[in-house]
N, C-alpha and C positions, 0 to 999 in steps of 0.2 A: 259203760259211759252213757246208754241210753239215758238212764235212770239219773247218770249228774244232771244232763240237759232238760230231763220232763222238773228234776228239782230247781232249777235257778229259772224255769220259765214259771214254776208256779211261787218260789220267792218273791219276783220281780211284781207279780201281781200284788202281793198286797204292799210293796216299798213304798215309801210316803213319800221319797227323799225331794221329790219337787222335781225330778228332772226326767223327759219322757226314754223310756227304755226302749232301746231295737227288739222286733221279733227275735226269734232263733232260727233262719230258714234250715238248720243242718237237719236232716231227716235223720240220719242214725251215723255212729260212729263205733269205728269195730277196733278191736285193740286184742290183738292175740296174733298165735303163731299160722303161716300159712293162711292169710286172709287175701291175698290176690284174687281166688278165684273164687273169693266171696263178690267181690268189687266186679268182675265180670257178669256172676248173676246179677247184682244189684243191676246194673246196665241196663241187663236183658229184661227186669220187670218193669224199669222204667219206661221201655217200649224205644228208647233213643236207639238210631238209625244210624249217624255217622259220631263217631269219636277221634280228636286227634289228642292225639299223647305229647304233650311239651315235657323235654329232657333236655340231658345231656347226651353226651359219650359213655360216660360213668353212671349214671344212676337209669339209665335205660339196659345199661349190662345187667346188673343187680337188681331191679325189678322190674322195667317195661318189657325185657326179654318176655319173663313170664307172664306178666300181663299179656302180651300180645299170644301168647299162645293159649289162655284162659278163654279168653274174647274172641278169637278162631274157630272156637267149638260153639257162638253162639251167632247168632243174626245180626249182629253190629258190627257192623265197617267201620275199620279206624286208619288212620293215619298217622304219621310219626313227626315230630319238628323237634330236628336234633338242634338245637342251639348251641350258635358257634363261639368259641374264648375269646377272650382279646391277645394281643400279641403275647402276655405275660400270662395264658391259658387259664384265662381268668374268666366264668360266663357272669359279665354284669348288665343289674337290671335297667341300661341303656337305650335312649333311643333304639341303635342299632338291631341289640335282641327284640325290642319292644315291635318293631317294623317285621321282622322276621317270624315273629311270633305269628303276627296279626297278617299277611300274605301265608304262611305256612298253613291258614284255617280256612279251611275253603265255604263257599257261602253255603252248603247244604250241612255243614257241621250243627249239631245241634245241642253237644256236651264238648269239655275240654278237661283230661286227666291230667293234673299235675302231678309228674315222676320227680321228686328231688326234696331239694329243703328248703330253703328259705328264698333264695334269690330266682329261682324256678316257679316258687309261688306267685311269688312278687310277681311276675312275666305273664304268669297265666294267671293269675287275678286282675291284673290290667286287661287282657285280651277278651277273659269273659264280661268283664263288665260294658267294653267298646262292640262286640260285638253281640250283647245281650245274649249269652247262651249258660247253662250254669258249669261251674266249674266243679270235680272232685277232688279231692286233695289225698297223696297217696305220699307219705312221706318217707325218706329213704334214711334219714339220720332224725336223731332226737336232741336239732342242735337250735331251735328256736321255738317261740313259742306264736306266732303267727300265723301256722297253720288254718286256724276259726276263724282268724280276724277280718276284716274289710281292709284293714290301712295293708296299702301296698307302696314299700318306701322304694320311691323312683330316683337314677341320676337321670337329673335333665337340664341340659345344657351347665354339665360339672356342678351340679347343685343337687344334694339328698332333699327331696323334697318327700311328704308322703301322703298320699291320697286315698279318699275313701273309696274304696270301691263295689268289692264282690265279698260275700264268703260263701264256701263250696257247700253245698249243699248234701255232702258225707263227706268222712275220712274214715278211710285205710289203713289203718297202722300196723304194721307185718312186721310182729317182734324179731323173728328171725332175720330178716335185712335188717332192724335198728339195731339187732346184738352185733354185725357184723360192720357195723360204720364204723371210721377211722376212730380211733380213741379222743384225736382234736376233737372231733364234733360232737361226742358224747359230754365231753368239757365244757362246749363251747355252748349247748344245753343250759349247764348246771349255772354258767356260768350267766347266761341269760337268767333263770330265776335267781340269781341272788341280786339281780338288779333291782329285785324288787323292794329290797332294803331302802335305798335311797327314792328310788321313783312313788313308792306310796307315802313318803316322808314327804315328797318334794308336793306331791298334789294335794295334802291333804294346808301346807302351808299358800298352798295359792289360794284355792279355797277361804281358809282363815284371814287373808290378809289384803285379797284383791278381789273375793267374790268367785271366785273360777266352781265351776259344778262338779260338784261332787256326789259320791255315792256312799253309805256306809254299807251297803249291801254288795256292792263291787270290790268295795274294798276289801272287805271279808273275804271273799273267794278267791282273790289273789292272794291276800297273805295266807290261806290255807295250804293253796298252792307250795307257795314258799316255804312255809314251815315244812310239809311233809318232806321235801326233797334236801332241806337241811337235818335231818330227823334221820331223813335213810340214807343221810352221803356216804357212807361206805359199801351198802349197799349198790348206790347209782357206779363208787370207783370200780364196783367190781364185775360191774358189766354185766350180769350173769338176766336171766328171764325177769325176776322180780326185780330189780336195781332201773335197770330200763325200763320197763312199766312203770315204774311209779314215776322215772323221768318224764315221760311221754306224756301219760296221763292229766302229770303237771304244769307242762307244756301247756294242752289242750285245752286244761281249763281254765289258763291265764288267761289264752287266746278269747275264749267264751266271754270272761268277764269283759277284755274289751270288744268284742263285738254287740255286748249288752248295752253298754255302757255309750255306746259309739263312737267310741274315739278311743288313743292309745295312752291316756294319763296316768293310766293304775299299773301300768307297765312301762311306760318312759319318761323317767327326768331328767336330771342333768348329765348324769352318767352314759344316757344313749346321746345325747347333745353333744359331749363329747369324743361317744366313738365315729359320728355322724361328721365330725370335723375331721378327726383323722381321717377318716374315708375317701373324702372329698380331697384330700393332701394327698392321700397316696396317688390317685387318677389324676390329678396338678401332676406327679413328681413323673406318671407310668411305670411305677411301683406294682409289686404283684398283692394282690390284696390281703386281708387278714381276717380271718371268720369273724363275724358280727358279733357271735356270744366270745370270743376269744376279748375282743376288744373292749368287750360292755366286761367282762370281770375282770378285766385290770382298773375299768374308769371306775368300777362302782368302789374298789380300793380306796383308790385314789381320793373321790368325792367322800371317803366316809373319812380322809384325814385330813382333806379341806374343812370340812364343817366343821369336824370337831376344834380344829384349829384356831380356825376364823368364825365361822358362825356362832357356833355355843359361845365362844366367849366376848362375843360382839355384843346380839342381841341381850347381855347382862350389863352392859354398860351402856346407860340411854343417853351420857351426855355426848360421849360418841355418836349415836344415832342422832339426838336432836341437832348437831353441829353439823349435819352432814344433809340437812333437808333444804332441798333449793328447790322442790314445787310445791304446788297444792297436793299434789297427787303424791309424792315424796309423804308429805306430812301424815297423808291419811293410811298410808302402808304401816307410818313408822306409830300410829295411834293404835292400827288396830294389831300390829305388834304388842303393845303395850299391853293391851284390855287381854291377850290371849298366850302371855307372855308362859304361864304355868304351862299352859298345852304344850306351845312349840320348844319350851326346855323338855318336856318328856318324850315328844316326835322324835326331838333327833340326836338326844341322851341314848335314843334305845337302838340306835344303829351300831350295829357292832362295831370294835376298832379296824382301822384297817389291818393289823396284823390277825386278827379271826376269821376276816374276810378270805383273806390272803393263803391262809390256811386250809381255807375251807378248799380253795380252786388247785391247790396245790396236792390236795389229797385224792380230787378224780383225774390229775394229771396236765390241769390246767397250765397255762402262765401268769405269772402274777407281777409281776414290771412291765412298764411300758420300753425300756430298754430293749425285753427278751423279742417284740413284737417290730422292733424297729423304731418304736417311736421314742424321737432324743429328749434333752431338755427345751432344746426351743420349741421345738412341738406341741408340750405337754403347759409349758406356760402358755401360749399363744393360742390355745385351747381353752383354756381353765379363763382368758380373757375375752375371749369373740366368741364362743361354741354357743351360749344361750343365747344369742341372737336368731340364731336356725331355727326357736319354734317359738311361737305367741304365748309362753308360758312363764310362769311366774314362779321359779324353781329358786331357791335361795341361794343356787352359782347364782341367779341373773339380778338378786336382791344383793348380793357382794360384790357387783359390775356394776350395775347402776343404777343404787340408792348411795350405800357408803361407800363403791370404789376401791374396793380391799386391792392391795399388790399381790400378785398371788406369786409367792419365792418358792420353788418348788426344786426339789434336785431328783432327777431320775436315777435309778436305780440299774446298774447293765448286768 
């Protein structure tokens, strides 16, 4: 994985695309079997003195156990902050954890190991960024692709919000703990990269239609991403050394392109806006929660038979659009619709159906209904109407809310 990193930093140099690219601050990232007490020497060269380990109960069983006894055998002092569930034994990236985190780090800390996956990152990328120290990122399932990134998606005050923050400066990736993660999460992965169907669809239409920055060179590195891990899905259902590596990997270097890129576009549209609604519903209801990629590959279904529905066969009928233009700003979306009409029929022509999709998530043992995950009909319409509102983007759910105002009649599936 060295060698992806020294290549997208020397890519980036020569991209014309006009928009300034982040460093890479990762130093090195290891991907094999038994790498813990790789990540303990790594420590020890780096000369860091106090470490504290943010976990759980569960992903400190599975790996901080042996971290701590790796890091035992060298000159770094560490400490542990087990973070605690919510009543529905849920650890969310909360206020409450977020406080817990940041008292748990005492002022002579000078690293913070992230033991867990997604929502553990999220915790300790907020705390390394508040308390300026760096973070390493050591993950226990291959069930997001965030791990590299800065955006750490926070509830605060019952609101997904998600902020720039930190990325770890190494990651750990201990195939032996990712082969042994719950099969959910290895789904819930897979199921994260095929969001990337609709989310590079969705950015590259902002882009076109509102000006939003784009990258062709980001883009690229995400859908490679993506292709490979639709290429080995039976490999990834089968769980085995290489199935998982190529998940991981895949993961890793979604993560890369948006931390290049600095921001989450190439990796969320309307489909994570989606599950970011339900999210927020379930913590409304004190519901127990639903993994992230569990929830993004049902929405990204879902959004792939809205569009086809609604969108493809909208933007082919402009007396539709031009009937429907009540601003200046309405008018100049639905122009530059017009001028780039060939592109975006090919954009989102090329999204699979939703039953391919559906397929795909169903083959590494995913869920593929919002039904199977709890979430009913009103949910899913009520969603599919307010969800783009949650990010400043210009995704073409938020071009079917509000430029033409489509009714979105949806029936869930149980």
């Amino acid at each position: 994985m060295e060698r992806v990193i020294t290549e997208i930093i020397r890519l980036a140099k020569s991209c014309d695309c006009g928009n300034h690219h982040n460093g890479i601050p990762i130093e090195t990232i290891l991907v094999g079997n038994y790498v813990l007490r790789e990540a303990a020497v790594y420590l020890e060269r780096k000369a860091f003195k106090k470490a504290v380990i943010i976990a759980d109960e569960h992903t400190f069983r599975v790996a901080g156990a042996d971290l701590t006894k790796y890091l035992s055998a060298t000159k770094v002092r560490y400490s542990t902050c087990l973070l605690k569930p919510d009543k529905n034994n849920d650890v969310v990236a909360d206020e409450k954890s977020l406080v817990q985190a940041l008292l748990d780090t005492s002022q002579d800390t000078d690293v913070i190991i992230a033991v867990g996956s997604g929502t553990i990152h999220d915790i300790a990328r907020f705390t390394s960024s508040k308390m300026k120290i760096p973070f390493i990122s050591v993950p226990t399932a291959p069930s997001v692709d965030g791990f590299t990134s800065m955006g750490a998606p926070l509830i605060v005050r019952g609101i997904k919000q998600t902020f720039q923050m930190m990325a770890p400066i190494a990651v750990f990736a201990d195939l032996h703990v990712l082969r042994n993660a719950p099969k959910e999460m290895i789904a819930a992965g897979f199921g994260d990269m095929l969001a990337k169907y609709t989310s590079l669809t969705d950015w590259k239409f902002g882009n076109l239609t509102v000006g939003e920055p784009y990258c062709p060179l980001v883009a690229k590195i995400t859908r490679e991403a993506l292709d490979i891990c639709v290429e080995k899905a039976d490999k990834i259902a089968d769980a085995d050394e290489e199935g998982i590596r190529i998940l991981i990997e895949a993961l890793i270097k979604s993560g890369l392109a948006m931390l290049l890129f600095g921001q989450s576009h190439p990796a969320s549209g309307g489909e994570h806006h989606l599950s970011h609604y339900w999210e927020m519903e379930f913590l409304r209801q004190n519901r127990p929660q639903v993994l992230h990629g569990a929830k993004v590959g049902v929405a990204v279904s879902l959004l792939a038979d809205v569009y086809e529905r609604d969108f493809i066969q909208l933007i082919s009928e402009f007396t539709k659009l031009e009937d429907s233009i009540k601003t200046t700003e309405d008018e100049s979306i639905v122009k530059n619709i017009k001028e780039n009409i060939q592109e975006i029929r090919v954009l989102y022509g090329a999204i699979p159906k939703a039953s391919q999709l559906s397929e795909l998530i169903e083959q590494v043992g995913g869920e593929t209904m919002p039904g199977q995950l709890g979430i009913d009909d009103d949910l899913v319409v009520r969603s599919l109407s307010e969800a783009h509102q949650l990010r400043d983007r210009f995704t073409a759910l938020k071009f079917l809310n509000e430029v033409v105002k489509v009714s979105h009649q949806v029936k869930v599936r149980n």
